[in-house]
C-alpha positions as CSV (number, residue, x, y, z in Angstrom):
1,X,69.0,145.4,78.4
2,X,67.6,141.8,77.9
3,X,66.3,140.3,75.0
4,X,62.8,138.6,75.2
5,X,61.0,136.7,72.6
6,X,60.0,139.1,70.2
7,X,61.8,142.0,71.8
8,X,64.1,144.1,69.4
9,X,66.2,145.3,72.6
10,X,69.8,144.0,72.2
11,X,71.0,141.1,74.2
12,X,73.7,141.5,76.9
13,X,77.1,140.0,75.8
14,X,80.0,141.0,77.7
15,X,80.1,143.1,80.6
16,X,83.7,144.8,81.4
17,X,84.6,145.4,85.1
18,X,86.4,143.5,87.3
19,X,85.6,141.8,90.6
20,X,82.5,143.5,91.5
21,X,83.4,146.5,93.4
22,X,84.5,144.5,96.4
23,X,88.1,144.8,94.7
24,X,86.8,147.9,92.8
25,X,87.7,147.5,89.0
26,X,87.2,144.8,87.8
27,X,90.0,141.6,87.6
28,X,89.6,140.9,84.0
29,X,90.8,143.9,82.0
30,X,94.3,142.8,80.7
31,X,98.4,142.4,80.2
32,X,100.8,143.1,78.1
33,X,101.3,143.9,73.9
34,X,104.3,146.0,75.3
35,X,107.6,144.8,73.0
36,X,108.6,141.5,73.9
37,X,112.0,140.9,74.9
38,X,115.0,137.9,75.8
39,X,115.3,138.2,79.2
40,X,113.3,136.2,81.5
41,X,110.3,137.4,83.6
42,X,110.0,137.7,87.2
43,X,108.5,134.6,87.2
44,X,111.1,132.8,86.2
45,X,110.3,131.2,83.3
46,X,112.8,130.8,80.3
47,X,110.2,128.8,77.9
48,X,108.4,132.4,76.5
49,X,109.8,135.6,75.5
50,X,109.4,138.0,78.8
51,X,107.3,141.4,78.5
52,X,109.6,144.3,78.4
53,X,111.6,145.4,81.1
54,X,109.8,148.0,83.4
55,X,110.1,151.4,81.7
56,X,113.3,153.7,83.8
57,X,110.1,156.6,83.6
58,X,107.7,153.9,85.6
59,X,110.2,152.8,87.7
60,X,110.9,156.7,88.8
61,X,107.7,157.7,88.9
62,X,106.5,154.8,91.1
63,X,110.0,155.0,93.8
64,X,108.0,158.7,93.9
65,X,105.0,157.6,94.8
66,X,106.3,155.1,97.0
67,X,108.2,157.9,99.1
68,X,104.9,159.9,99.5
69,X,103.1,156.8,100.9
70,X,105.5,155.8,103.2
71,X,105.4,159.7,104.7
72,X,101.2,159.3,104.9
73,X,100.0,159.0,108.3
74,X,98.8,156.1,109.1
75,X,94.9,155.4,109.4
76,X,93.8,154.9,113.0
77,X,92.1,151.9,113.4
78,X,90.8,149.1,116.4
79,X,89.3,146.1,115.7
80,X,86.0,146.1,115.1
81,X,85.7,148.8,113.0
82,X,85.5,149.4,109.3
83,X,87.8,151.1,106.4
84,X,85.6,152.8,104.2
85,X,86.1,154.2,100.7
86,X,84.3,156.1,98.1
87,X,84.2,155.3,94.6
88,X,82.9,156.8,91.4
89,X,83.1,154.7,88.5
90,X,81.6,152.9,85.4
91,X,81.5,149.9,83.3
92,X,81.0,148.7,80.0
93,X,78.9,145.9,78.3
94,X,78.7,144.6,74.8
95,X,75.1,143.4,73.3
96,X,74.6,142.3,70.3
97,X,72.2,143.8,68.4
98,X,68.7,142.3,66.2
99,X,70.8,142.9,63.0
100,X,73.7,141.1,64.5
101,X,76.1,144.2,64.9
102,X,77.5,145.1,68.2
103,X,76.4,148.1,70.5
104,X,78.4,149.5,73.8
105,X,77.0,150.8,76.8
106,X,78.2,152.4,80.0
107,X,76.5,151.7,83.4
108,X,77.7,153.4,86.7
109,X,79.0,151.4,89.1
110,X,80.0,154.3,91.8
111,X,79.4,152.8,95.4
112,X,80.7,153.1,99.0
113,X,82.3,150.4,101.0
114,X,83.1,149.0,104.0
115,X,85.4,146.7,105.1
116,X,85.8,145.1,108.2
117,X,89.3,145.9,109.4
118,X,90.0,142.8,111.4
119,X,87.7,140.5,109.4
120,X,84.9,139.7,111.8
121,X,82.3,141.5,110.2
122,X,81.3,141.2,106.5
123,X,82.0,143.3,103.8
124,X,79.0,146.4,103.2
125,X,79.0,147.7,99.2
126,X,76.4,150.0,98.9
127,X,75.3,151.4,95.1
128,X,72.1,153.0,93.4
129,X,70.6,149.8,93.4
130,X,71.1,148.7,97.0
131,X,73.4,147.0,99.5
132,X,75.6,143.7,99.2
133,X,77.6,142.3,102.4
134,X,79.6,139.4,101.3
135,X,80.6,137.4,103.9
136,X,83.0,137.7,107.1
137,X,86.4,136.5,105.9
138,X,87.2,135.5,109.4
139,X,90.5,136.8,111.4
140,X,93.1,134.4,109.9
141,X,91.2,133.7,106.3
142,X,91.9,137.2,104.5
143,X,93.7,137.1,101.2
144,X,95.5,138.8,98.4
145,X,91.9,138.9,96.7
146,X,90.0,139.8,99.9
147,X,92.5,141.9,102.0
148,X,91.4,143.3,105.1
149,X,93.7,145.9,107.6
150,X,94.7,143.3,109.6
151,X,95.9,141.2,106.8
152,X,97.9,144.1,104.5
153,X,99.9,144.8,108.1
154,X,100.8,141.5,108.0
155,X,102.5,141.6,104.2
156,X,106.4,142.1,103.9
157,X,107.7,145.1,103.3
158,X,110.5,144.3,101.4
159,X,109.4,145.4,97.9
160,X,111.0,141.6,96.7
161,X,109.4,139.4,98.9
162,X,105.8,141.1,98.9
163,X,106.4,140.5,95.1
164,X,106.9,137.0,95.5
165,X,104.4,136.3,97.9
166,X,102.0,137.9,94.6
167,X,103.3,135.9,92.2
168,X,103.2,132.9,94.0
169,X,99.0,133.6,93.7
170,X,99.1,134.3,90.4
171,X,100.9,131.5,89.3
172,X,98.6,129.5,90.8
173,X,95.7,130.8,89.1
174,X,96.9,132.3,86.3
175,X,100.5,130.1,85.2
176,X,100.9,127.8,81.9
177,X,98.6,125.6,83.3
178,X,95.7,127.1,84.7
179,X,94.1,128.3,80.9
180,X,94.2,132.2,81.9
181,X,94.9,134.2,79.3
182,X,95.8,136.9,81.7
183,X,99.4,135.7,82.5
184,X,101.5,136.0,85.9
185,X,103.2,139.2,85.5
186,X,98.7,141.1,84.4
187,X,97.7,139.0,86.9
188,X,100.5,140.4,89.5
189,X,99.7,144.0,88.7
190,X,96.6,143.6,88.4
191,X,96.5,142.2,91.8
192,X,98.2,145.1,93.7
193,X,95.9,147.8,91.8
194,X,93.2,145.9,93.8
195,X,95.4,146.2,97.3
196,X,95.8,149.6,96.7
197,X,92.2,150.4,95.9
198,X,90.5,147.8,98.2
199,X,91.5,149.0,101.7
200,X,93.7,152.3,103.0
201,X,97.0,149.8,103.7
202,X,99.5,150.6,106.3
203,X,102.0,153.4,104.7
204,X,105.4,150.5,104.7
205,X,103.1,148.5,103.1
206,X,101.6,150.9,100.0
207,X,105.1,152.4,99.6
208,X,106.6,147.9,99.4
209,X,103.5,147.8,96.5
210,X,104.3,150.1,94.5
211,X,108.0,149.3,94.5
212,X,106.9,145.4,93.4
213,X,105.2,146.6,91.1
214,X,107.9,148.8,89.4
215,X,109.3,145.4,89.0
216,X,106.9,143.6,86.8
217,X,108.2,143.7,82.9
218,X,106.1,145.4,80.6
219,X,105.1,148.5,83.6
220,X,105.4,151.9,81.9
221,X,104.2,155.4,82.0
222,X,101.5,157.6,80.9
223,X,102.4,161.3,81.1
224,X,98.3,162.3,81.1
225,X,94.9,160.4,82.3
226,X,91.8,161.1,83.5
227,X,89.9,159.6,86.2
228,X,86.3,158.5,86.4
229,X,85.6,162.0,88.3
230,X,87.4,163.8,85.5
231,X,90.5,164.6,87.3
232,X,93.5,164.6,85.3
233,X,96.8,163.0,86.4
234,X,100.2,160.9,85.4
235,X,99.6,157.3,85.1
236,X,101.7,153.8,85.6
237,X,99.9,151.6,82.8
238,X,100.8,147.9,82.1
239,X,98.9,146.8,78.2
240,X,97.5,143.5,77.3
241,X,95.5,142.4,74.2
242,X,94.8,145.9,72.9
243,X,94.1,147.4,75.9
244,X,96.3,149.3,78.9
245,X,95.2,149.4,82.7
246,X,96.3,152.3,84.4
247,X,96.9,153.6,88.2
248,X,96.5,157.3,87.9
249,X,98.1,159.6,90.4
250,X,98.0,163.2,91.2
251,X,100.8,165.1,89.5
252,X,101.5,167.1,92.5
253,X,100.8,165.0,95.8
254,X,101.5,161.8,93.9
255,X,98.4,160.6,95.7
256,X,96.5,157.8,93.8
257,X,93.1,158.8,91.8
258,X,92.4,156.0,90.2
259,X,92.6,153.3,87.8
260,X,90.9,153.0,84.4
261,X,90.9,150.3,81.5
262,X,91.8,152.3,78.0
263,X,91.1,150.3,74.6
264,X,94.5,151.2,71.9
265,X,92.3,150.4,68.8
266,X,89.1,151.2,67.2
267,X,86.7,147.9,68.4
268,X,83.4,147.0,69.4
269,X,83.9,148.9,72.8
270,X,84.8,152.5,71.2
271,X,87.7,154.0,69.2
272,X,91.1,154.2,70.4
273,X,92.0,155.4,73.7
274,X,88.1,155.0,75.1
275,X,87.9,154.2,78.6
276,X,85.6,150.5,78.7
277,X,86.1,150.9,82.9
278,X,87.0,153.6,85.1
279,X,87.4,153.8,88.7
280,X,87.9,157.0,90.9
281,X,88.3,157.0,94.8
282,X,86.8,159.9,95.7
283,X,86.9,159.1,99.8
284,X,88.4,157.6,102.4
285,X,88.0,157.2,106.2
286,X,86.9,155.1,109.1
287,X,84.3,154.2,111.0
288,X,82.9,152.1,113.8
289,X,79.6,150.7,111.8
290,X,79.2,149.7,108.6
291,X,77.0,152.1,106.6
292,X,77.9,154.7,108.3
293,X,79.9,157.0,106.9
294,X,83.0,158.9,108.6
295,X,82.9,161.7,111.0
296,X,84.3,164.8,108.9
């Protein structure tokens, strides 16, 4: 809703997803008011109190669903083609009102996409209100913010150096001296939610990112959450400035869902435990054109 000269309709403020779809939830929702503690973070750094230590109940949870994606199949793909995924989802904005109070709202941001597995072709996101294709990355320029197939087979699978290779990109752009507020170890989570969601990655490689991320400090569980398509499930969750990002996973197959941004206090953006974005992958597949969907 926009504001126009004499227009009583509120004007937009804040909008809360992350990167536009591309990456699928959006980059900004945040890290950690879990306890602080004494010993250092994975990043190294002795001048701040570290985040909690990961939670043993994260940790076991996630070496679970680690197991179960390393026994996936993996996707067949050839250059040339695309990964494609599903999602159903929403977002939420802030505007401020004509009387100078705040009012939420919700707009869906379900879409399909497709991602060029080797990098030649562009990337296709396809939503109510039409298509985008953002450019082709290239074969050799793919990166931990725009992954393609190609690119995740290339990642170590040794759950220690895939998790240095992520902090080493989130220092960069989120350490003491970038001005982030989000912080290495958000950022770092943050970062392999978006792997994970982006493109279908080799089975070594999901089953290496979820044990890196069962060693960020501050990781913990959620024993219930509910997806954008309202399917309920157990959840690894990570909290920053009031509010908890969560990768939910099916409680039986351990298969991930989805990942959703809850607020832990009455605000502007709802009471506690409101969802301000949600993201459910409802699809998965491949296919040799982009807007095409899969053969069933």
């Amino acid at each position: 809703m926009r504001e126009t000269a004499n227009s009583t309709h509120p004007t937009p403020v804040r909008a809360r997803f992350r990167r536009p779809m591309a990456l699928f939830l959006a980059a900004g929702a945040a890290t950690c008011a879990v306890a602080l503690a004494v010993t250092l973070g994975v990043d190294g750094s002795d001048e701040r109190p570290a985040a909690a230590r990961p939670e043993p109940a994260a940790v076991q949870l996630l070496d679970r669903v680690a197991l179960a994606a390393q026994s996936a199949p993996a996707p067949s793909v050839r250059d040339g083609q695309f990964l494609y995924t599903k999602t159903k989802g929403h977002s939420t904005s802030l505007s401020e009102t004509k009387g100078g109070g705040m009012s939420a709202a919700r707009t869906d941001e379900s879409a399909e996409h497709w991602v060029s597995v080797d990098g030649s072709a562009g990337t296709l996101t396809r939503t109510a209100q039409g298509d985008k294709t953002d450019p082709a990355p290239g074969r050799d320029k793919a990166t931990i913010n725009g992954p393609t197939y190609r690119f995740l087979e290339s990642l170590p699978t040794d759950p220690a150096r895939l998790l240095e290779k992520i902090y080493a990109d989130a220092r960069l752009n989120h350490g003491p001296d970038s001005g982030s507020t989000t912080g290495p170890d958000q950022q770092a989570f943050v970062a392999i939610g978006d792997l994970l969601r982006a493109v279908e990655a080799p089975p070594g490689v999901s089953a290496a990112l979820y044990r890196a991320a069962a060693r960020i400090p501050g990781v913990v569980m959620v024993p219930e959450a509910t997806d954008a398509a309202g399917r309920t499930g157990v959840a690894v969750a990570r909290v920053h400035n009031g509010e908890r990002t969560e990768w939910i996973f099916d409680k039986d197959s351990l298969r991930l869902l989805g990942e959703r941004t809850v607020t832990l206090k009455d605000s502007p953006w709802g009471t506690a435990g409101t969802p301000v974005t949600s993201v459910a992958i409802i699809g998965r597949g491949v296919t040799d054109k982009a807007g095409q969907a899969p053969k069933q």
